[in-house]
PDB file of N, CA, C and O in Angstrom:
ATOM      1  N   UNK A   1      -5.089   1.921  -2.244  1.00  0.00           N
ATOM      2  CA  UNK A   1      -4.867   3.345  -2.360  1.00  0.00           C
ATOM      3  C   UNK A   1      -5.267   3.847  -3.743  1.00  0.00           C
ATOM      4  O   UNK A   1      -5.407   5.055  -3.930  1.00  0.00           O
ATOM      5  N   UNK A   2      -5.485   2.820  -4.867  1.00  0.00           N
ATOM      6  CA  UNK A   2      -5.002   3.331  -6.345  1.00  0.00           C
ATOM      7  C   UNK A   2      -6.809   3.709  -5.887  1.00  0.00           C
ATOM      8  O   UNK A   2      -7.029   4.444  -6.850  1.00  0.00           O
ATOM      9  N   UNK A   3      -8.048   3.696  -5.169  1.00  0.00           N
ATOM     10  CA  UNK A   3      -9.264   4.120  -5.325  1.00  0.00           C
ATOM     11  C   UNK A   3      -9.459   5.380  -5.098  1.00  0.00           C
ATOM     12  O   UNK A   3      -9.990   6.174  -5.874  1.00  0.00           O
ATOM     13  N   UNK A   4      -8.987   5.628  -3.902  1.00  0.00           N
ATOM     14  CA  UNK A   4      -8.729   7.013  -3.443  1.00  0.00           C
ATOM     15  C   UNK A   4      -8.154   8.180  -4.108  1.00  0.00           C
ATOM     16  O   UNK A   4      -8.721   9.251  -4.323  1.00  0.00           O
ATOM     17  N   UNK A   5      -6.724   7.776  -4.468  1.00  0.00           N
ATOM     18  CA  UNK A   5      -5.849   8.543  -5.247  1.00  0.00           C
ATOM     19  C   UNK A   5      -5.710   8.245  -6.410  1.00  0.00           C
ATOM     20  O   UNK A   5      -5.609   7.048  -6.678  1.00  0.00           O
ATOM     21  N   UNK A   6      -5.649   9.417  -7.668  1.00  0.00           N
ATOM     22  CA  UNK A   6      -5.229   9.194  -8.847  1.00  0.00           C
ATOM     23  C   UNK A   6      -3.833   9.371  -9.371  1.00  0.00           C
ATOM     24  O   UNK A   6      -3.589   9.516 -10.569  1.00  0.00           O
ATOM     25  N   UNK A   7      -2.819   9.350  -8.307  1.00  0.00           N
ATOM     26  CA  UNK A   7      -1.591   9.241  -8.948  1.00  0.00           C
ATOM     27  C   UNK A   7      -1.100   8.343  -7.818  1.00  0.00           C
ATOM     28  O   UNK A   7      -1.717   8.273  -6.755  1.00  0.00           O
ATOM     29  N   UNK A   8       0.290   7.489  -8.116  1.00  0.00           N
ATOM     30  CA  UNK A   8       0.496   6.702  -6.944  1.00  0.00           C
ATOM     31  C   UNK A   8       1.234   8.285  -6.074  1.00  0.00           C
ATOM     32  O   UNK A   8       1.574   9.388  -6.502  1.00  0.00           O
ATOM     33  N   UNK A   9       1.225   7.545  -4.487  1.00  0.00           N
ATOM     34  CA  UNK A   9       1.301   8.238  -3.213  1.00  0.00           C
ATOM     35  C   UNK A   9       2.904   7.783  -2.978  1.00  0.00           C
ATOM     36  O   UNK A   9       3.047   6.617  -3.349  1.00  0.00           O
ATOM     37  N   UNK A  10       3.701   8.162  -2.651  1.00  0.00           N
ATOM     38  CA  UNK A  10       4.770   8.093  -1.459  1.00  0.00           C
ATOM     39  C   UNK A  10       4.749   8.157   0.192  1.00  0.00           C
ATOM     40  O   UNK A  10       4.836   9.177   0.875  1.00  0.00           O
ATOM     41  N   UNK A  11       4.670   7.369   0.457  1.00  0.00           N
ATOM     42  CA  UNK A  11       4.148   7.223   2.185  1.00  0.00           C
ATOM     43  C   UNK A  11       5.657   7.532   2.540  1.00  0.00           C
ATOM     44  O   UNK A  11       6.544   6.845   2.034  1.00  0.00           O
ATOM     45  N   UNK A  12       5.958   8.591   3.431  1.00  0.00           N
ATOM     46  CA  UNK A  12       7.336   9.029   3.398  1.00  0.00           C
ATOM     47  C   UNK A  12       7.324   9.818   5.110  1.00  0.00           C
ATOM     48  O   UNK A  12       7.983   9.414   6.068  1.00  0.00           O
ATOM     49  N   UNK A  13       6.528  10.825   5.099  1.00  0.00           N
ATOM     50  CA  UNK A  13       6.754  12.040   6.051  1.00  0.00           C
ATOM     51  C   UNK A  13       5.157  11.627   6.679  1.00  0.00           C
ATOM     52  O   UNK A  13       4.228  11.808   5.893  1.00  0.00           O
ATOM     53  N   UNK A  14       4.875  11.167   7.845  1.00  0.00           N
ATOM     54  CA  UNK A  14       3.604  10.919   8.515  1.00  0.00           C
ATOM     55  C   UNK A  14       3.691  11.503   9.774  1.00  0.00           C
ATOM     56  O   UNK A  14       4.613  12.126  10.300  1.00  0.00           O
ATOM     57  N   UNK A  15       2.294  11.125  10.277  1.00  0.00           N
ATOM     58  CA  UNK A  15       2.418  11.408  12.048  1.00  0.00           C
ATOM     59  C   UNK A  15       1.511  10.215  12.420  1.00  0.00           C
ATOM     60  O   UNK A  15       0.450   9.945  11.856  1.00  0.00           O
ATOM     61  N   UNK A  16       2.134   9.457  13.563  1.00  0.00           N
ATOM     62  CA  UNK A  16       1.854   7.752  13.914  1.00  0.00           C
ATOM     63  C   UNK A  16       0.659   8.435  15.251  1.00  0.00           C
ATOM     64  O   UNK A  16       0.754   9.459  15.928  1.00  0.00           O
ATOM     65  N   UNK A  17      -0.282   7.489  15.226  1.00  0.00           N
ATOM     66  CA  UNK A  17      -1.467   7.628  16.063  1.00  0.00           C
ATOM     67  C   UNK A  17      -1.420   6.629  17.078  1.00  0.00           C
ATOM     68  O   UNK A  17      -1.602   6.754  18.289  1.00  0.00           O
ATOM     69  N   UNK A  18      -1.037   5.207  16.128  1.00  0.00           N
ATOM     70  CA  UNK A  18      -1.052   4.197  17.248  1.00  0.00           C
ATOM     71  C   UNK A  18       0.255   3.255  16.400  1.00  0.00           C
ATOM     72  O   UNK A  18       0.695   3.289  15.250  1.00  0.00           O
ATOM     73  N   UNK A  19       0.542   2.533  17.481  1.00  0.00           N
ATOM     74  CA  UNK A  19       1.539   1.280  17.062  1.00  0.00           C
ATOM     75  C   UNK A  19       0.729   0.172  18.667  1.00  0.00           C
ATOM     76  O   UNK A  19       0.245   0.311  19.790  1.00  0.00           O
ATOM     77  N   UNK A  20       1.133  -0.982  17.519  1.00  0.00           N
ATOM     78  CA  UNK A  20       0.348  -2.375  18.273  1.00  0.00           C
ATOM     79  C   UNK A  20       1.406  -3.481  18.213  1.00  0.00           C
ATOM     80  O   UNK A  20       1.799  -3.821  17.097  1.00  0.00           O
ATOM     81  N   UNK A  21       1.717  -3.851  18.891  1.00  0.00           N
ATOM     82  CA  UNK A  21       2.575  -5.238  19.138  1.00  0.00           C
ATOM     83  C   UNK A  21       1.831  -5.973  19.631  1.00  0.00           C
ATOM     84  O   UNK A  21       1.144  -5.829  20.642  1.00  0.00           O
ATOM     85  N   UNK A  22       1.976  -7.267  18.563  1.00  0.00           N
ATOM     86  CA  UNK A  22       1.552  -8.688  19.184  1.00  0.00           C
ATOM     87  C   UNK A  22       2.407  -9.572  19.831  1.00  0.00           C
ATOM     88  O   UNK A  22       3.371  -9.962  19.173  1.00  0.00           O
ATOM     89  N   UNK A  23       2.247 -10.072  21.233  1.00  0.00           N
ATOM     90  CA  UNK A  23       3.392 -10.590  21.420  1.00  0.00           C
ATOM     91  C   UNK A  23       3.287 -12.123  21.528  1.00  0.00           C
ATOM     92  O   UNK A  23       4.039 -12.907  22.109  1.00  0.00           O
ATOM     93  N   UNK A  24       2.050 -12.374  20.750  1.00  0.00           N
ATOM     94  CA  UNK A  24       1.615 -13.787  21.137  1.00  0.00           C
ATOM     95  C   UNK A  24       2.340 -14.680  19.016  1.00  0.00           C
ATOM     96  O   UNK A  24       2.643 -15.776  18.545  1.00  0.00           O
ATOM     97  N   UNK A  25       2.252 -13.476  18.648  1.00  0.00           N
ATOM     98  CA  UNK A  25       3.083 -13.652  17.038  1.00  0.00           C
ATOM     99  C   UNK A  25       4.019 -12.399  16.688  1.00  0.00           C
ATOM    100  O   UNK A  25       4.377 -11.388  17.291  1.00  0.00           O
ATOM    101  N   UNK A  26       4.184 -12.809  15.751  1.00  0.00           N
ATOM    102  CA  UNK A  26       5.594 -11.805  15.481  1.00  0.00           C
ATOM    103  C   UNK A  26       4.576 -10.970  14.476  1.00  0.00           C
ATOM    104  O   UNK A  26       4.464 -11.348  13.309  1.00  0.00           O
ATOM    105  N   UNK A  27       3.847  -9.835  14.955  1.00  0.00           N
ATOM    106  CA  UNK A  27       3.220  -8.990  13.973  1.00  0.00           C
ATOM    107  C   UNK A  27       2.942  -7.462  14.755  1.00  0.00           C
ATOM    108  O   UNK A  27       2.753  -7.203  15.943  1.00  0.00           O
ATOM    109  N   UNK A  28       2.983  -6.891  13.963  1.00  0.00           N
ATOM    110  CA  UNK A  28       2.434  -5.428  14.510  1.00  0.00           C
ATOM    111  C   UNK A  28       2.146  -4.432  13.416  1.00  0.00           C
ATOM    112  O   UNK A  28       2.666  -4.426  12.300  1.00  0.00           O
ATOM    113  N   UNK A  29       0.893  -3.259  14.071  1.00  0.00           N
ATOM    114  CA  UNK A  29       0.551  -2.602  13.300  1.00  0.00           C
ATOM    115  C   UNK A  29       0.706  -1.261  13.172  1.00  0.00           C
ATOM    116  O   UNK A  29       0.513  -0.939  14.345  1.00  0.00           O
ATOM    117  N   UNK A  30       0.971   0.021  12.444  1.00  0.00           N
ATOM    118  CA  UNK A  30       0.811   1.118  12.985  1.00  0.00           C
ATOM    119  C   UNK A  30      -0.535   1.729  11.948  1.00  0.00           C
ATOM    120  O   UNK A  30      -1.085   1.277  10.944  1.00  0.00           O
ATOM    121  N   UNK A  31      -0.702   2.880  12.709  1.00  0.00           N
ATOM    122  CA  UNK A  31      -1.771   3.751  12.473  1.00  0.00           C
ATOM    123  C   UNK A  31      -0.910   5.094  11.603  1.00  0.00           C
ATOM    124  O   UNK A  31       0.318   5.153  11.538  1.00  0.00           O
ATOM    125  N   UNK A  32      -1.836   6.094  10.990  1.00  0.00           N
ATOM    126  CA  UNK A  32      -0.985   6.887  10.843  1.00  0.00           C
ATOM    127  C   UNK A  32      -1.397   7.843   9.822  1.00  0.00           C
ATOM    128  O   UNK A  32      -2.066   7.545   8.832  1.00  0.00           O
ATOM    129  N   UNK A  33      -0.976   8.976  10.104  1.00  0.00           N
ATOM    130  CA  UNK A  33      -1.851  10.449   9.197  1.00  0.00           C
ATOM    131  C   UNK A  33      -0.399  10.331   8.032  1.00  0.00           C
ATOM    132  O   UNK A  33       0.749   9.886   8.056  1.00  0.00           O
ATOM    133  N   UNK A  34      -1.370  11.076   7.017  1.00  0.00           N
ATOM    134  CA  UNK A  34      -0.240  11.254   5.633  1.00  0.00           C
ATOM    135  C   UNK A  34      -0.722  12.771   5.250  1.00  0.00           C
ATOM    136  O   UNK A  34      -1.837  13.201   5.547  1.00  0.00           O
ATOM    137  N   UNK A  35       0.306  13.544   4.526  1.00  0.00           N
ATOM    138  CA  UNK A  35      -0.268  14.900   4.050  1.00  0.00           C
ATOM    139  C   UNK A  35      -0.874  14.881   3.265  1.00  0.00           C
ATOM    140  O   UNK A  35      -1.425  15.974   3.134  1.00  0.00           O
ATOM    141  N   UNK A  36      -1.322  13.764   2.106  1.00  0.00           N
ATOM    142  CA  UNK A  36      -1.665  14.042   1.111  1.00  0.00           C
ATOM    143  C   UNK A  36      -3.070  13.521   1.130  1.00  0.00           C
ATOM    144  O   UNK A  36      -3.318  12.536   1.826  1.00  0.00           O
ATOM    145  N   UNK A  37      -4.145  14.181   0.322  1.00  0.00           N
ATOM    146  CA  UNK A  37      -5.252  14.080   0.800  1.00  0.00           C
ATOM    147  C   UNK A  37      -5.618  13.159  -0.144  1.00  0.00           C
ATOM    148  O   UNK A  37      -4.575  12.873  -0.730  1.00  0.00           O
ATOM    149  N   UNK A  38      -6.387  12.633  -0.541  1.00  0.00           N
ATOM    150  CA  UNK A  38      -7.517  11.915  -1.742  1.00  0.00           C
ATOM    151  C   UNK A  38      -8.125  12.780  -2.660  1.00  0.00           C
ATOM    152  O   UNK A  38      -9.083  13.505  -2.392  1.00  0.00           O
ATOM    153  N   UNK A  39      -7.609  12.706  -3.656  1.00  0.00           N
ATOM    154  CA  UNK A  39      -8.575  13.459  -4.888  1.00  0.00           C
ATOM    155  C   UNK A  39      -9.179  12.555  -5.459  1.00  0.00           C
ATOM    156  O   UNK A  39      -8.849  12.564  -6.645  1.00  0.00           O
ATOM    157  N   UNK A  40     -10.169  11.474  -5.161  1.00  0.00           N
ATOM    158  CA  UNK A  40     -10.748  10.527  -5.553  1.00  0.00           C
ATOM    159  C   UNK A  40     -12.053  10.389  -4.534  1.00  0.00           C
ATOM    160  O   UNK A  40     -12.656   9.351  -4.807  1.00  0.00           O
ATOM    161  N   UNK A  41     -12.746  11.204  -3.315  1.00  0.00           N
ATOM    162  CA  UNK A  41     -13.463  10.670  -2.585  1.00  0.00           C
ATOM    163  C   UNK A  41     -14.469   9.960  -2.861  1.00  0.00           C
ATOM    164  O   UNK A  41     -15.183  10.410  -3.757  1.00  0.00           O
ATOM    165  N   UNK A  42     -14.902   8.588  -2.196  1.00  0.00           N
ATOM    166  CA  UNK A  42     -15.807   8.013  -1.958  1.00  0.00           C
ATOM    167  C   UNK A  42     -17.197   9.068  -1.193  1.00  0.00           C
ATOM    168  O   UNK A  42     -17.256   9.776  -0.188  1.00  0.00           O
ATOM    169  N   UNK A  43     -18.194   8.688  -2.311  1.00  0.00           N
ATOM    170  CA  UNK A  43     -19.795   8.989  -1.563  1.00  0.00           C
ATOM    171  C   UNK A  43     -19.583   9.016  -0.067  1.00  0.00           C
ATOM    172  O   UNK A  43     -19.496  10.162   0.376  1.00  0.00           O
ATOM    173  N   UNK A  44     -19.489   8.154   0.727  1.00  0.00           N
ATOM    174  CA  UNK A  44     -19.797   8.169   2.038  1.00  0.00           C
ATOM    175  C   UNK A  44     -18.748   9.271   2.571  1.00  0.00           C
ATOM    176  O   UNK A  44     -18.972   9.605   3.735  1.00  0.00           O
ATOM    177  N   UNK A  45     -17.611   9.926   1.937  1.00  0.00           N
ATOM    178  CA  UNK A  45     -16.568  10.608   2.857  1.00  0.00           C
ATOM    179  C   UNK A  45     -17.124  12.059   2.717  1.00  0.00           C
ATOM    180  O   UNK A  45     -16.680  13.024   3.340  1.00  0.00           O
ATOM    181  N   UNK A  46     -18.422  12.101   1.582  1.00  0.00           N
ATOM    182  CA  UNK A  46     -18.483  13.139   0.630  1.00  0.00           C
ATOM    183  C   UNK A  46     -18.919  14.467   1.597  1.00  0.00           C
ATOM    184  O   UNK A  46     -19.762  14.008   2.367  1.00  0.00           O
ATOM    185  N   UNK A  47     -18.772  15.547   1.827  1.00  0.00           N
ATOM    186  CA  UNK A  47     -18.932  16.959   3.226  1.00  0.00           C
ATOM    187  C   UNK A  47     -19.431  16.167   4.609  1.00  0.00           C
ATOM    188  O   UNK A  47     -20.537  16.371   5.109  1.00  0.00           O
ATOM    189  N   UNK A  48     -18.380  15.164   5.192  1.00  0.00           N
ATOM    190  CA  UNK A  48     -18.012  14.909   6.163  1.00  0.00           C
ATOM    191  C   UNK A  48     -17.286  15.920   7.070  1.00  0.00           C
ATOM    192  O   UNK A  48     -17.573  16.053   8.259  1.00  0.00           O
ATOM    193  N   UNK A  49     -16.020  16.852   6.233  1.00  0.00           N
ATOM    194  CA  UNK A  49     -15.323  17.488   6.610  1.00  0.00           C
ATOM    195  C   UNK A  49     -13.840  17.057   7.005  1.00  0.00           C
ATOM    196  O   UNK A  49     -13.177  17.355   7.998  1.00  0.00           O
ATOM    197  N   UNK A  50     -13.563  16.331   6.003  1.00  0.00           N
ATOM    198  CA  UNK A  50     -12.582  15.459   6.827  1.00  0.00           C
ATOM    199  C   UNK A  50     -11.334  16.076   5.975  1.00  0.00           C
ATOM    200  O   UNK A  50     -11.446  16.318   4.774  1.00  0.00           O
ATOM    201  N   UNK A  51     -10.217  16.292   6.661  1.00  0.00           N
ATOM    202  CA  UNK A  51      -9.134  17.403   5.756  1.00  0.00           C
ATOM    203  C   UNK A  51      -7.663  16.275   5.997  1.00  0.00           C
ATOM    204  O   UNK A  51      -6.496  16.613   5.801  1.00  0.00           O
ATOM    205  N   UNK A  52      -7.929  15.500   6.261  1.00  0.00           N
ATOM    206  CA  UNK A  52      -6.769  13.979   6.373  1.00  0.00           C
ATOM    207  C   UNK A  52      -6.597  13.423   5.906  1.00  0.00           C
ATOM    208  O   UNK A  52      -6.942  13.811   4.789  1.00  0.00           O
ATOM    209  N   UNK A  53      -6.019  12.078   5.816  1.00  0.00           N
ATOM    210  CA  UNK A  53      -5.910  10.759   5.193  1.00  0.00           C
ATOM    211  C   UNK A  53      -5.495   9.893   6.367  1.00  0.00           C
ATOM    212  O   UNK A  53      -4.296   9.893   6.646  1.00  0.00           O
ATOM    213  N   UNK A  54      -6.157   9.304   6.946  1.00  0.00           N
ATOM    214  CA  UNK A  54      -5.510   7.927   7.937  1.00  0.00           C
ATOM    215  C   UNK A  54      -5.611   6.970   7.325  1.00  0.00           C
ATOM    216  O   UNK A  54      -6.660   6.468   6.921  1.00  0.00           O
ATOM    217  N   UNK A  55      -4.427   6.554   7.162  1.00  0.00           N
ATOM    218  CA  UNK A  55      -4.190   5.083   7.024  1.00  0.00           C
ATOM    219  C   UNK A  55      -3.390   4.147   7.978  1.00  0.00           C
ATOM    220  O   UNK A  55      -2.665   4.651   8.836  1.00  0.00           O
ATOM    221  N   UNK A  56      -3.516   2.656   7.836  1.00  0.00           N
ATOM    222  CA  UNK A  56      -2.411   1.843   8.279  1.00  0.00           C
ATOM    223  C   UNK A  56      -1.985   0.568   8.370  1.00  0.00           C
ATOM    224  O   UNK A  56      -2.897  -0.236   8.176  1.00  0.00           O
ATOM    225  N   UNK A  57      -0.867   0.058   8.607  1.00  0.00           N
ATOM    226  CA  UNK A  57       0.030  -1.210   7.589  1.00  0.00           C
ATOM    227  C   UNK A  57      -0.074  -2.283   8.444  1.00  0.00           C
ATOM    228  O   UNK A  57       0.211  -1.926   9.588  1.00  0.00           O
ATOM    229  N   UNK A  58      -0.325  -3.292   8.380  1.00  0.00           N
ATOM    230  CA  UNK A  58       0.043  -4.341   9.436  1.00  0.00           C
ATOM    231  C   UNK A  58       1.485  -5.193   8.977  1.00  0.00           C
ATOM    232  O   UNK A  58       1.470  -5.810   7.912  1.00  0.00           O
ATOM    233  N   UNK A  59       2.357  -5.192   9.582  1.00  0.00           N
ATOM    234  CA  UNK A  59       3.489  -6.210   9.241  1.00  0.00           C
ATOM    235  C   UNK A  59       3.486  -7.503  10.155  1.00  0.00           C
ATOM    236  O   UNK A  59       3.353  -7.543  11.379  1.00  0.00           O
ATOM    237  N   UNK A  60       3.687  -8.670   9.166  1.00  0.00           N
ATOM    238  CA  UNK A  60       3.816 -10.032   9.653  1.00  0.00           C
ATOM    239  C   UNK A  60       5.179 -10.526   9.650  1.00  0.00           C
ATOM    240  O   UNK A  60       6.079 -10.071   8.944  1.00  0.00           O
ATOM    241  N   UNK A  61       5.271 -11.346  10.360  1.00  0.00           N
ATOM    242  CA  UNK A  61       6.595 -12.601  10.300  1.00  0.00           C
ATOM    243  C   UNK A  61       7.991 -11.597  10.743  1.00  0.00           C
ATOM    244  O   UNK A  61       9.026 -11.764  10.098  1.00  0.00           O
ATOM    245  N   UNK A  62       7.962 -10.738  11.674  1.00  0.00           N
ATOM    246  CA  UNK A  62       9.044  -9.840  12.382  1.00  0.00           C
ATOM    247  C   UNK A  62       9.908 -10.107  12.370  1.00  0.00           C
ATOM    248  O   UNK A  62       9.659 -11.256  12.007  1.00  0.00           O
ATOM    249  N   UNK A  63      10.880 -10.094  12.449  1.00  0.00           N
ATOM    250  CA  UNK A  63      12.260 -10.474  13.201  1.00  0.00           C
ATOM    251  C   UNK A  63      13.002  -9.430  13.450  1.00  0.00           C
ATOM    252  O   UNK A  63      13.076  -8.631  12.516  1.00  0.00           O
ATOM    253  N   UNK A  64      13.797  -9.074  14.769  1.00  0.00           N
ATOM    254  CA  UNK A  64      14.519  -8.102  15.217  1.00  0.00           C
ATOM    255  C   UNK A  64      13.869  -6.853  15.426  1.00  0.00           C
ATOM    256  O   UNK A  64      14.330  -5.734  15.198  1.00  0.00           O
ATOM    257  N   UNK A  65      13.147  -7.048  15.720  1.00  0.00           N
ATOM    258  CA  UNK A  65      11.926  -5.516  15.644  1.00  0.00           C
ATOM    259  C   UNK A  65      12.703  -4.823  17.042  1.00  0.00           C
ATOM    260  O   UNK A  65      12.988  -5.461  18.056  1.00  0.00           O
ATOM    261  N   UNK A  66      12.993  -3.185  16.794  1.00  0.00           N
ATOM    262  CA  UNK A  66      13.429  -2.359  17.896  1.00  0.00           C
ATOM    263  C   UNK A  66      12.984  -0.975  18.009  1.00  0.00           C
ATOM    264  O   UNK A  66      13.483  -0.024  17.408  1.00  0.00           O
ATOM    265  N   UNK A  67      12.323  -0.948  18.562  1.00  0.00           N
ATOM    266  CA  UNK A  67      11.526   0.557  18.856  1.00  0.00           C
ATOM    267  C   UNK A  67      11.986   1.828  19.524  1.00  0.00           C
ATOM    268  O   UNK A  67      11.666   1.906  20.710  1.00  0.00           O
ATOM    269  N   UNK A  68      12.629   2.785  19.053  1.00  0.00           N
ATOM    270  CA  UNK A  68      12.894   3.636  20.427  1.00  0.00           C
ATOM    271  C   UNK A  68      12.281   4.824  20.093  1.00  0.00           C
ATOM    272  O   UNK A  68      11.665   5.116  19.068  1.00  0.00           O
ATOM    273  N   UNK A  69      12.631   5.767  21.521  1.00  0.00           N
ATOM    274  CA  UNK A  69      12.356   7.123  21.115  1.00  0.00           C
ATOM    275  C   UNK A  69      10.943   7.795  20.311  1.00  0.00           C
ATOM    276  O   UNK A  69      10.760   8.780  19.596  1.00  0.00           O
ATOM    277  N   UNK A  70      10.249   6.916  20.740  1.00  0.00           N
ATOM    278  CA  UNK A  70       8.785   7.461  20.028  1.00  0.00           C
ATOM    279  C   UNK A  70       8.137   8.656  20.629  1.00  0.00           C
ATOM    280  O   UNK A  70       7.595   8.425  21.710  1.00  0.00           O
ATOM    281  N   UNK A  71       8.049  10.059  20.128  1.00  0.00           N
ATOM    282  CA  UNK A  71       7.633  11.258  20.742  1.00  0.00           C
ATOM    283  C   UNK A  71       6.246  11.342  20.571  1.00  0.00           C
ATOM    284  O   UNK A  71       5.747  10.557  19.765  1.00  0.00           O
ATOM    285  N   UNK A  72       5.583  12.061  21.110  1.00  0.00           N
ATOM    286  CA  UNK A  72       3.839  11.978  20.849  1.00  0.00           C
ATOM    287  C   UNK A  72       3.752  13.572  20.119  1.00  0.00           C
ATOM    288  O   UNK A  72       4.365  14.634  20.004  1.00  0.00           O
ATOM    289  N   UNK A  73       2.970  13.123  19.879  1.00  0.00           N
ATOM    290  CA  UNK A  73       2.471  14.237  18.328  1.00  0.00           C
ATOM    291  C   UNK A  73       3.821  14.877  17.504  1.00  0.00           C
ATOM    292  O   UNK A  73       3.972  16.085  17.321  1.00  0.00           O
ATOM    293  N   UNK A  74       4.928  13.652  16.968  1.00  0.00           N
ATOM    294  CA  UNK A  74       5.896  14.307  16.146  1.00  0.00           C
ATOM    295  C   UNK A  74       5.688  13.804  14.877  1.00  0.00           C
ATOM    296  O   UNK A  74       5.043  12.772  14.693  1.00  0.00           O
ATOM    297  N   UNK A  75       6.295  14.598  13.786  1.00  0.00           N
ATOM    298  CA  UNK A  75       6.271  13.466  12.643  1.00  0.00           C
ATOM    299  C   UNK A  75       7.405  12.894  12.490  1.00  0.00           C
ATOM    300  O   UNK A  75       8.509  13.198  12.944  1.00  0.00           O
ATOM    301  N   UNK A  76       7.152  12.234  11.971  1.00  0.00           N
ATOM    302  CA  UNK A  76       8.085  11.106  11.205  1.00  0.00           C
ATOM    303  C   UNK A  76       8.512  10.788  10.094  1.00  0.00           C
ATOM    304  O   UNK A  76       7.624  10.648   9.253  1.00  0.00           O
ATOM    305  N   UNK A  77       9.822  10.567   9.657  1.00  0.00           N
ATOM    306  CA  UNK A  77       9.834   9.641   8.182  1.00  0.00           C
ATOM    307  C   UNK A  77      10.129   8.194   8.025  1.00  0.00           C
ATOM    308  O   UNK A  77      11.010   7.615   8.660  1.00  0.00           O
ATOM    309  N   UNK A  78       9.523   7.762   7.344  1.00  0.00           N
ATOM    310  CA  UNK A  78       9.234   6.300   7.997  1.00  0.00           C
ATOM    311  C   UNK A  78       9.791   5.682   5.814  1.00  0.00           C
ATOM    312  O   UNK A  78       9.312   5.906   4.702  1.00  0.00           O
ATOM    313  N   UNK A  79      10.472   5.234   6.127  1.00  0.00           N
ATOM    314  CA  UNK A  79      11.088   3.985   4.706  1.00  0.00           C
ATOM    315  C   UNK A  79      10.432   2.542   5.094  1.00  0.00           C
ATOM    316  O   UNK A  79      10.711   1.828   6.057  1.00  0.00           O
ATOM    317  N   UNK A  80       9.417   2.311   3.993  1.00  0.00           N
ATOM    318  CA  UNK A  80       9.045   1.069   3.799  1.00  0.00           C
ATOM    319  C   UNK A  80       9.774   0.517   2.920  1.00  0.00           C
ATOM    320  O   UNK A  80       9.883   1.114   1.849  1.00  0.00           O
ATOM    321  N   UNK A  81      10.616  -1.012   3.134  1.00  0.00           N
ATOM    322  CA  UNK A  81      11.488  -1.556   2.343  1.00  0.00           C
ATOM    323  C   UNK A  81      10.650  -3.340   2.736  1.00  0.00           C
ATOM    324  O   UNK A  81      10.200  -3.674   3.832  1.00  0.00           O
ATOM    325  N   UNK A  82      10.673  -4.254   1.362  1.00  0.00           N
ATOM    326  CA  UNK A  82      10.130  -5.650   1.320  1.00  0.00           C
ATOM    327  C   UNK A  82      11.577  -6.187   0.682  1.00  0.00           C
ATOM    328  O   UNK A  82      12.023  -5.925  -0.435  1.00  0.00           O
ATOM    329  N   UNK A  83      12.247  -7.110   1.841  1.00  0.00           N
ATOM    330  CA  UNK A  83      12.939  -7.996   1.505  1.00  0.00           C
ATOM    331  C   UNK A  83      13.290  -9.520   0.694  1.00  0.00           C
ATOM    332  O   UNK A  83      13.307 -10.479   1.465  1.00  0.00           O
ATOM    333  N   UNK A  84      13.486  -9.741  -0.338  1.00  0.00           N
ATOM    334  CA  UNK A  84      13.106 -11.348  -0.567  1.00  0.00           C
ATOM    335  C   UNK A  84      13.648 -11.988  -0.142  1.00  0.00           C
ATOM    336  O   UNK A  84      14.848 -11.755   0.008  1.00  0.00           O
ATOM    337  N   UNK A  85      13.081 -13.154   0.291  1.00  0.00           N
ATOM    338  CA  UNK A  85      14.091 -14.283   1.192  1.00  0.00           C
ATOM    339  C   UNK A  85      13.790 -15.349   0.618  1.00  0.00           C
ATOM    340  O   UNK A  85      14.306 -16.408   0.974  1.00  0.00           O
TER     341      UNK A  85
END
């Protein structure tokens, strides 16, 4: 992110595009729009027209994963927290 953006970002308030469960490992991914745009663009993004930011996270090694209530086109606030074990 630090290429894109020149200040760090807070990934906080999104809207999810896709979510992926693996069920063959304990991993899954989501997709996902952020409000804040890039004041850093890369050449190739350069009058594309693109007024977004998609990004998205893959998480490994799951445990207890529970999903509910997922609405289509709502946003979300989503807390990323890394545990040490």
């Amino acid at each position: 992110m630090k290429n894109i953006f020149s200040k760090p970002v807070e990934i906080g308030r999104i809207a999810l595009f896709s979510l992926q469960i693996e069920n063959d490992r304990p991993s899954m991914g989501l997709g996902f729009y952020i409000p804040d745009f890039p004041d850093i663009l890369p050449k190739k993004w350069e009058g594309k027209g693109y007024n977004t930011c998609r990004m998205g996270i893959d998480c490994h090694g799951i445990q207890d994963l529970r999903v509910q209530n997922i609405s289509v086109r709502e946003v979300f606030f989503v807390k990323i927290t890394k545990e040490n074990s």
